[in-house]
C-alpha positions in Angstrom: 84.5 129.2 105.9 81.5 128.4 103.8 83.1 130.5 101.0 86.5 128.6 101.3 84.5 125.1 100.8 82.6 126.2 97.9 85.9 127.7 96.2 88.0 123.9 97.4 84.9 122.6 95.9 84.9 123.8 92.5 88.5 123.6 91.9 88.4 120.0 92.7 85.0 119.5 91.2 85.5 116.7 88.7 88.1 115.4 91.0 85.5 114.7 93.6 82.9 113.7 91.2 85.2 111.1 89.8 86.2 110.0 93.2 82.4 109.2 93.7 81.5 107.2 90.3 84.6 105.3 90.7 83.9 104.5 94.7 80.8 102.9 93.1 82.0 100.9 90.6 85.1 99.9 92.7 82.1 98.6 94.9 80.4 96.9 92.0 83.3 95.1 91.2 85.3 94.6 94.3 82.2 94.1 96.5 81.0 91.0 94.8 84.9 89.2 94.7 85.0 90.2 98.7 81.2 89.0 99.2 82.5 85.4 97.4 85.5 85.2 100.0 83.5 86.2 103.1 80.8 83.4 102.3 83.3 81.2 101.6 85.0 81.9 104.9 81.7 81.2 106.4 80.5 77.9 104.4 83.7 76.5 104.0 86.2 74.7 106.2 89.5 76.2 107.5 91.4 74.0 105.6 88.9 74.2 102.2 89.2 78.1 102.7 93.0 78.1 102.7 92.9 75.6 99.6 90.4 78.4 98.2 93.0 81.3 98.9 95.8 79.7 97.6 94.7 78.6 94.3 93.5 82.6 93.9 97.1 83.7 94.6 98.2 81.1 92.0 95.7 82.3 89.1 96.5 85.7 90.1 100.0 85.1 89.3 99.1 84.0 85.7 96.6 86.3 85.2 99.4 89.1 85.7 101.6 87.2 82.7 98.6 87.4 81.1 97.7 91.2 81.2 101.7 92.0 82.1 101.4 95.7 82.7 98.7 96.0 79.5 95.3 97.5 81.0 97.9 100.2 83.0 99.4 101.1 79.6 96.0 101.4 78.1 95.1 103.6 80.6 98.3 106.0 79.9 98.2 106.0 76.1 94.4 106.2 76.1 94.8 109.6 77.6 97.4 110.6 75.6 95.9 109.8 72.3 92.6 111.3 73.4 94.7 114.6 73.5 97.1 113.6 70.4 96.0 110.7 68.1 92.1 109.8 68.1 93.0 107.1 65.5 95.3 105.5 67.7 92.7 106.4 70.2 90.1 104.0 68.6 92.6 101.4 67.5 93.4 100.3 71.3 91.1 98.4 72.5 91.7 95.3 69.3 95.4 95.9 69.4 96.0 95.7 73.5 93.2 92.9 73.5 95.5 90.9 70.4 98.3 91.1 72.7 96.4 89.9 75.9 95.2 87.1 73.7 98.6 85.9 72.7 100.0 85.9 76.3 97.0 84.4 77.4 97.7 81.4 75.0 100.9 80.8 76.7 100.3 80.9 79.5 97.7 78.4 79.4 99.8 76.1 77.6 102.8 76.4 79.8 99.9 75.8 82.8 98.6 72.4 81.2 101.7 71.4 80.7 103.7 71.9 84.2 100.5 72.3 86.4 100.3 68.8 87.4 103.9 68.7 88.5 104.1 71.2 90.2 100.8 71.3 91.8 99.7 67.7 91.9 96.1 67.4 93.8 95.2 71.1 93.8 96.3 70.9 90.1 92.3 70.4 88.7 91.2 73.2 91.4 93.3 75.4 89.2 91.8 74.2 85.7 88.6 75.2 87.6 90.1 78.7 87.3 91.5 78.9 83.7 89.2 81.0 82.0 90.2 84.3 84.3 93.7 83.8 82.6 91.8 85.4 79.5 88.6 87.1 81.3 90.4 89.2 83.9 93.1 90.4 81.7 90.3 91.9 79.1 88.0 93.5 81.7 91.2 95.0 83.4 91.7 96.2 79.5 88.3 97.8 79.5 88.5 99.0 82.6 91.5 101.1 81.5 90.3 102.5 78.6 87.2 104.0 80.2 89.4 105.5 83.0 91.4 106.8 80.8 88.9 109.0 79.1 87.9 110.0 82.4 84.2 107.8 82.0 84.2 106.9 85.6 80.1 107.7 85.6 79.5 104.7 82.9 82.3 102.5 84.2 80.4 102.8 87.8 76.7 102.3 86.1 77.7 99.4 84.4 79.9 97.6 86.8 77.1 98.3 89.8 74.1 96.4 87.9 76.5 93.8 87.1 77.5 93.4 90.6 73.8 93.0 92.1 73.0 91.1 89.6 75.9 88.2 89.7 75.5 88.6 94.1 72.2 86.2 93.6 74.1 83.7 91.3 77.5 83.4 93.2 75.6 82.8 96.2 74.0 79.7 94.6 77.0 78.4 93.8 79.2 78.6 97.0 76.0 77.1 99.2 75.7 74.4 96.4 78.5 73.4 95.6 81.3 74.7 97.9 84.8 74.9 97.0 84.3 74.6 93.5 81.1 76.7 93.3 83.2 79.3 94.8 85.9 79.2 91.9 83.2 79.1 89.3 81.3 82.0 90.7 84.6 84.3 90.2 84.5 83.0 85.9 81.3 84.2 85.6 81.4 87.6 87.4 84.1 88.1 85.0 82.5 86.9 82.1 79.6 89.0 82.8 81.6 92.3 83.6 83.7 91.7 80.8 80.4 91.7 78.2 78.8 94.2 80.0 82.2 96.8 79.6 82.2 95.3 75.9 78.8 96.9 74.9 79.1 99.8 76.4 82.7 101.0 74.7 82.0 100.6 71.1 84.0 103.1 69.9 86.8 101.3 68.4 87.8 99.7 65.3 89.3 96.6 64.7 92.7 97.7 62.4 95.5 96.1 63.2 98.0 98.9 64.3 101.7 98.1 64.5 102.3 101.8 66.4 100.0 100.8 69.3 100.8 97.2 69.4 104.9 98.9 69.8 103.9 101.7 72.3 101.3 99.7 74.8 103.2 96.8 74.4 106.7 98.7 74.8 105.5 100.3 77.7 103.2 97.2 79.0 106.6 94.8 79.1 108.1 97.6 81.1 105.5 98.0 83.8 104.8 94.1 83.9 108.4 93.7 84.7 107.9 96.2 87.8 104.5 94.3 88.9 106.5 91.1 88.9 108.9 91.8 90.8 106.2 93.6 92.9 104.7 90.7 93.2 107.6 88.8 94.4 107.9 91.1 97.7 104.3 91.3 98.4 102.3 88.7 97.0 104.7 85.5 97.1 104.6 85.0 100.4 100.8 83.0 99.9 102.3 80.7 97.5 105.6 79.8 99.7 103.3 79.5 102.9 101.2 77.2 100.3 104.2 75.1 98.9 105.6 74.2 102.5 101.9 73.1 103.6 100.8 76.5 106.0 97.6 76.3 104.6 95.1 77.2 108.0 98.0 80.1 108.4 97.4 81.2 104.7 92.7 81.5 105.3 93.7 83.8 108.6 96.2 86.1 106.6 94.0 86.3 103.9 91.5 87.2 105.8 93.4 89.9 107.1 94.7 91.2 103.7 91.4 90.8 102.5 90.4 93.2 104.7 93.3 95.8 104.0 92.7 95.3 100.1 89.0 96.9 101.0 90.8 99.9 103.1 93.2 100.4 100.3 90.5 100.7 97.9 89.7 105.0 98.2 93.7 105.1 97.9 93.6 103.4 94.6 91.1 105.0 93.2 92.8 108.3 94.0 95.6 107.2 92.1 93.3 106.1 89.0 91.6 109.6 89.0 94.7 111.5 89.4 96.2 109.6 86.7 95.3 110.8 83.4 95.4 114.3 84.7 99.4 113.8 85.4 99.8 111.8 82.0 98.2 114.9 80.6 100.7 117.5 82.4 103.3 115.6 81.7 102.6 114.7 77.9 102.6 119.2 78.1 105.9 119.3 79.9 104.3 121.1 82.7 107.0 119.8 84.7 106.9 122.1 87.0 103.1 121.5 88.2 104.1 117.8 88.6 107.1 118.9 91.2 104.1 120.8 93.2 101.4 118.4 93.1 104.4 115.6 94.0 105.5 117.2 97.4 102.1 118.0 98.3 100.6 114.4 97.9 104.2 113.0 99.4 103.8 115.1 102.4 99.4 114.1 102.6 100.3 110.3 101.8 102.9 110.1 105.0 100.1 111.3 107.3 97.1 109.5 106.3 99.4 106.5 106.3 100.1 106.7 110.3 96.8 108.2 110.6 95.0 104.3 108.7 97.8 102.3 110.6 97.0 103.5 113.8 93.2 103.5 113.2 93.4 99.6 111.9 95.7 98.4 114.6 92.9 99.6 116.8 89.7 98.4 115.1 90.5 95.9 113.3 90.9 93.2 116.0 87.1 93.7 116.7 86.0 93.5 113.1 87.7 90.4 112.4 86.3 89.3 115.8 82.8 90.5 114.9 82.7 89.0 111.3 85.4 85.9 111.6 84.9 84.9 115.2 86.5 81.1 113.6 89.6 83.0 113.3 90.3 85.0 116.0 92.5 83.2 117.5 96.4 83.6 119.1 97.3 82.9 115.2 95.7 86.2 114.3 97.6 88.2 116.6 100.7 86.6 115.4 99.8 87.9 112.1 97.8 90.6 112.8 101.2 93.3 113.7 103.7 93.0 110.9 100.3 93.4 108.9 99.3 96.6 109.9 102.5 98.1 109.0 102.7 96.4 106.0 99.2 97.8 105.3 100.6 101.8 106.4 103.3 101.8 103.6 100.9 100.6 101.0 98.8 103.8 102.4 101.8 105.9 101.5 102.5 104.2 98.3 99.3 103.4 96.3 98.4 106.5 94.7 101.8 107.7 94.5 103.0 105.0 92.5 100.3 104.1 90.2 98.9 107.6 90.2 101.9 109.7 89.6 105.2 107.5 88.6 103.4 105.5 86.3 101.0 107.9 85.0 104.2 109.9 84.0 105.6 107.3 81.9 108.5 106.4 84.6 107.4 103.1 85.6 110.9 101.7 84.1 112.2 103.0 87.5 110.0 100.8 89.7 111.1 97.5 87.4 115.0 97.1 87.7 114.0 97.8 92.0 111.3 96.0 92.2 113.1 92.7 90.4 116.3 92.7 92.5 114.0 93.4 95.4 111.4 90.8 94.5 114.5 88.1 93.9 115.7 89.3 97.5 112.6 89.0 99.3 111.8 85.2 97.7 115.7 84.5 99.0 115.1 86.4 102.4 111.3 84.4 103.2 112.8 80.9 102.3 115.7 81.9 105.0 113.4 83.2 107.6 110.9 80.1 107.1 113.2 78.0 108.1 114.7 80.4 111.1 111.2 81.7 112.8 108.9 79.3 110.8 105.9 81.0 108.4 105.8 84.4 110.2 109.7 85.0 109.0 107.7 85.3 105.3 105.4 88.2 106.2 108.9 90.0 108.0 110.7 89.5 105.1 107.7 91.5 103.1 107.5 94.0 105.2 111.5 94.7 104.8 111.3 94.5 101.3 108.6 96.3 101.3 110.8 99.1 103.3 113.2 99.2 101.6 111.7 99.5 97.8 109.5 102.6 98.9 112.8 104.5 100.2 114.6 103.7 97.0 112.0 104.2 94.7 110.2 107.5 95.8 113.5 109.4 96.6 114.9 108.4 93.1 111.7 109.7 91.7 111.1 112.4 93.8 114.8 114.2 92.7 113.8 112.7 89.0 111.1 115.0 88.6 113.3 117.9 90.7 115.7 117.9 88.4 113.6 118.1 85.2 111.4 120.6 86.5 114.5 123.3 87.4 113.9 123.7 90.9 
């Protein structure tokens, strides 16, 4: 047995060292934005903390316009030049950051210009927010680069120190000056994180290269399409609930997302890890290996999914009680089901989709599904709004959620059959 674990051990070696220095600097990073919402659930009101959530799933929006697919093309091309192009290789980070700069610019403008219409008194909580359009984008950037030439060890050093650092600083804010505090605080984590990535990647140069600019962008567009239309059937649902005024309902399901973004965190970085390994068999046509590795995390990502769902539709209930006593309420329940399995399929699908689909350069089959799908779930929550009031929006997630994951991983799945011969 002993033998068997040391053998396991050393054939997965940098896998499992990887796994650790990106746990840490997940936690550097994602720690601080969860330790911002968790005071904020504390020192702010229901209604303030709802107001707080809501404006986050509107920046978030435009910060995705804003990076459109771009750090996870970095990420891909960054381990593929490393293997085929180090001039290309030191001409990404100017090139993908130009692009994020011009999108950035439009997106602000089209936000100064329509904001107040559309947003009218929560319009000036969202100028608060501006600077993340550009900020979280470029550390996003960084963020890709260094995972894609596998420096997880200085991505986790760097991010950690920034973390502690910025803890002492956001709590100021958010017991200062509340709501507003609170949406500062997350511009100058980023600011911070973004400088700190800055100095610490230096090799690049700043050439303007047309044959980047094409490839990331090419790529980039086509990815940013599939995260849209992602978005559409998993993260819309916050701004409809938002738009027709269920703003108490939106602080106790963010809470409980919240939560499941935390649980979904080893996942992701699983994916991240194993991603420039499958760029790198498939930039070798080892097609084959893919088709192996495929049905083998398929198989591993069905299980641990039931496995987590069962696990959090038993403990959870007491952690939120524990931790957010305010919300555990008969609302929470209400919410708290269609959640959990909501929360199993993105199990099943985080590090298969962003660890092998898109790390193999087919993330063109997740757009055209994941617009039509995104476009059918908006349709299907404004319906079911109006037939079982704000609860119909987290059902018709959870269909489209269904539904996208059997179309997309058996149309990959038979993909990568096909091309590997078996």
């Amino acid at each position: 047995m002993k033998k068997y674990i040391i053998n396991s051990y050393n054939s997965h070696k940098e896998t499992i060292h990887n796994f650790i220095w990106r746990g840490l600097q997940v936690f550097g990073k994602q720690g601080v934005t969860f330790l911002i919402f968790v005071i904020c659930s504390k020192i702010l009101s229901p209604y303030d903390f709802g107001i707080y959530n809501y404006i986050l799933a509107i920046i978030f929006l435009l910060i995705m316009f804003g990076d459109f697919g771009i750090s996870t093309a970095t990420s891909k091309y960054v381990a593929e030049y490393n293997i085929t192009d180090k001039d290309k290789l030191r001409s990404v980070f100017f090139n993908s950051g130009l692009i994020i700069m011009g999108l950035t610019v439009i997106i602000t403008v089209v936000t100064l210009f329509f904001g107040p219409w559309y947003l009218k008194d929560k319009y000036i909580y969202v100028l608060w927010l501006l600077p993340m359009i550009f900020l979280s984008p470029m550390t996003s950037l960084l963020d890709g680069i260094y995972r894609g030439l596998k420096k997880f060890k200085e991505l986790a050093i760097i991010s950690l120190i920034i973390g502690v650092v910025s803890i002492f600083v956001v709590y100021f804010l958010i017991t200062s000056y509340g709501l507003i505090g609170a949406l500062i605080s997350q511009n100058i984590f980023y600011l911070a994180l973004l400088l700190g990535l800055g100095l610490g990647h230096r090799d690049f140069n700043l050439k303007l290269n047309s044959g980047v600019i094409k490839e990331v962008g090419k790529y980039s567009f086509t990815y940013g399409l599939a995260v849209l239309g992602y978005y559409l059937f998993s993260r819309v649902d916050i701004l409809i609930l938002g738009h027709y005024g269920y703003i108490k309902e939106i602080a106790v399901y963010e809470i409980i997302n919240k939560i499941f973004m935390i649980l979904l965190i080893p996942f992701s970085i699983v994916g991240q890890i194993v991603g420039p390994n499958f760029t790198e068999y498939f930039t070798r046509k080892e097609y084959k290996k893919i088709y192996s590795k495929l049905k083998k995390y398929l198989s591993i990502s069905i299980i641990t999914g039931l496995i987590f769902g069962v696990l959090t539709y038993l403990l959870l209930p007491y952690v939120v009680k524990f931790f957010f006593r305010e919300y555990y309420n008969s609302l929470f329940f209400l919410i708290f089901t269609p959640s959990v399995m909501i929360y199993s399929l993105q199990v099943y699908t985080t590090y298969i989709n962003s660890g092998i689909i898109v790390s193999t350069g087919h993330a063109k089959l997740m757009t055209y599904l994941n617009l039509w799908l995104g476009l059918l779930n908006l349709i299907l929550a404004i319906i079911l709004l109006k037939v079982f009031g704000f609860i119909g929006v987290i059902y018709a997630t959870m269909f489209s959620l269904v539904v996208g994951v059997i179309f997309l991983h058996t149309q990959y799945f038979y993909k990568i059959k096909k091309i590997s011969n078996e």
